[in-house]
Structures are given as C-alpha cells and as structure tokens.
N, C-alpha and C positions, 0 to 999 in steps of 0.2 A: 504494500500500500504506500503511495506517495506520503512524501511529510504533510502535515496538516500546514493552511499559512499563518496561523501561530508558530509553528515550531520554526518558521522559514524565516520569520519576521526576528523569533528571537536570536536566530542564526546570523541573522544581520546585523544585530547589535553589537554580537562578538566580532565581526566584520568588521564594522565600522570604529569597533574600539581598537583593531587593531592594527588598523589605516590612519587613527588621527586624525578622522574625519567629522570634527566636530559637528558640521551643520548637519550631516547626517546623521550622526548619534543623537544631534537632540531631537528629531522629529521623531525617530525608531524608538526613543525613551517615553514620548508623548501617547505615541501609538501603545505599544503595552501599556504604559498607564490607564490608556483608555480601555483598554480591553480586560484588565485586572477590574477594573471599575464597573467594567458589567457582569463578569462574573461575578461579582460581589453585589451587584442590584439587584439581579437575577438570581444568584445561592443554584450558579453552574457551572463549574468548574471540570474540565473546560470546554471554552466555545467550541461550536463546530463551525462548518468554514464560512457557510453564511450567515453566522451571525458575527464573525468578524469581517466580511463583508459589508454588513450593515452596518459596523463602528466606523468603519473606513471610509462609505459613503457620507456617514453623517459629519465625520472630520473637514471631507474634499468640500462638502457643502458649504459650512465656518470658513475655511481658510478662501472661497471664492467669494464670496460675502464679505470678510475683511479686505480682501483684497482690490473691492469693487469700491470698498468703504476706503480705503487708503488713496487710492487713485482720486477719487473725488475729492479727499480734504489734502489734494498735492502732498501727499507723503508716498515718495516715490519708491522710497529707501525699505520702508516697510511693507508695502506694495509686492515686491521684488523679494522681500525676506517670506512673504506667504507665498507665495508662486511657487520660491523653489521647494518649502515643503509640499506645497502639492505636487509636484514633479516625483519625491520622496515617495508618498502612499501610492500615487495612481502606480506605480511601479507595482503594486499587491492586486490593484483590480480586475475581472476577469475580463477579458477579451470584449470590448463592444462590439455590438450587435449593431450590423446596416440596417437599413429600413427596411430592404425587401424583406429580411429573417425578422424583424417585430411585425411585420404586415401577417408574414404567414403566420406567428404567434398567436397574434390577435386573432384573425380567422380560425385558428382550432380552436382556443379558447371560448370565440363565440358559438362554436360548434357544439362544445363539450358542455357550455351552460346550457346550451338552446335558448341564448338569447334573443330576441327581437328588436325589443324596443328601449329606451333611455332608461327606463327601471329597472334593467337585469344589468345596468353598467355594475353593481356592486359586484355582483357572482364573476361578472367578468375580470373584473382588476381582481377580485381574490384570486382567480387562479392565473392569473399571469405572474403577480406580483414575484412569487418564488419564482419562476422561471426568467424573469428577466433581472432583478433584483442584481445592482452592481454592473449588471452591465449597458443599460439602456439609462435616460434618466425618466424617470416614473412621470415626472408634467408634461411632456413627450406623446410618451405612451396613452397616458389618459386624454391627451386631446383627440389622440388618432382612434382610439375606443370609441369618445365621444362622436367623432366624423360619423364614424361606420356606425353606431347605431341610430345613427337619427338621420342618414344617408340612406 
C-alpha cells in the first residue's frame, strides 16, 4: 500500500529540515499542525487521505484570501510570502480534474440520484462532493450542477 499523504507530508518535514529550507519547513510545520488539530477536533487519529485533503483545501482557501487581501492593501511582500506557501500545499493536492471529467461526473451523479429538477441539487452535490473533493473547486462544480439542472 502506498504511504498515506500524512506520512508523505511528514516525510517532508525531515526533508526540509535537512535542506535548511526554512520557508518550506515552516509551511510543512503549519500543515501538520493543522492536521494534528483535526485529529484532535475530530478524536481521529489518524486522518485518512481525504480528510487531509480537506485541511489542505481549506488552508489553499486562507492563504488565496490573504493573498487577494495583501494585494489590495499594496503589501506586496506579504502577498508573495502566501503564494509561495500555496505553491508548498498544492504540491499534496490531487490531480485537477478538466471540465470534460467534472461534466461526465456530474452526469453520472445526476444519473445515480435520478435527479430532475433544482431540488434534487442537494442529493446531487452529496455524491459528487467525495468524488471530486480536492480536486475541482466545489463553487465551480455547483454552478455547473446548477446549469444542468435547471437546463
């Protein structure tokens, strides 16, 4: 069985500590922190892959956010200091998916609910969400739900 990407992540940290690779140790430091911190909200020890997937999303999330937030109040320097830790995580995320591969998702999906119409959108995001989860962005996804059901 492959390593889990916890064990990859912490793999990196020895990595990085042994490169003297400050900026990268501290984001791979933030990352487990953050991941120790849901096993401990959660009382799971340990995550499985996509639910360290879903730390990682929600990280990339914050640091595009700050970084949109730096950029506007001309702080370029710190702008620049989020970026490269997203550069750092997306490196863990799984492979995104083109449009044609979330189109045909969505189509089985709406298959497998026998959705129709705008009210079985829930059934439908529920079972895509694990399937695409990490790799597509979800407001994306749920417009294109949106199209196709009310199309």
């Amino acid at each position: 069985m492959a390593d889990s990407l916890k064990v990859r992540i912490l793999e990196d940290v020895k990595d990085a500590m042994r490169a003297r690779d400050k900026a990268r140790l501290g984001t791979l430091r933030m990352v487990t922190a953050a991941i120790k911190q849901r096993e401990v909200d959660q009382r799971t020890s340990p995550l499985d892959d996509a639910s360290v997937v879903a730390v990682l999303e929600k990280m990339l999330k914050q640091r595009r956010e700050s970084a949109r937030q730096y950029d506007g109040a001309g702080r370029a320097d710190l702008a620049t200091a989020e970026r490269e830790e997203i550069g750092v995580i997306e490196r863990y995320m799984p492979r995104a998916l083109d449009s044609s591969e979330i189109d045909a998702m969505i189509e089985a999906a709406v298959d497998d609910a026998g959705a129709a119409t705008m009210k079985d959108m829930g059934r439908v995001m529920g079972l895509l969400k694990p399937r695409v989860q990490g790799r597509a962005d979800m407001g994306t996804v749920s417009a294109a739900v949106r199209a196709r059901l009310s199309g």
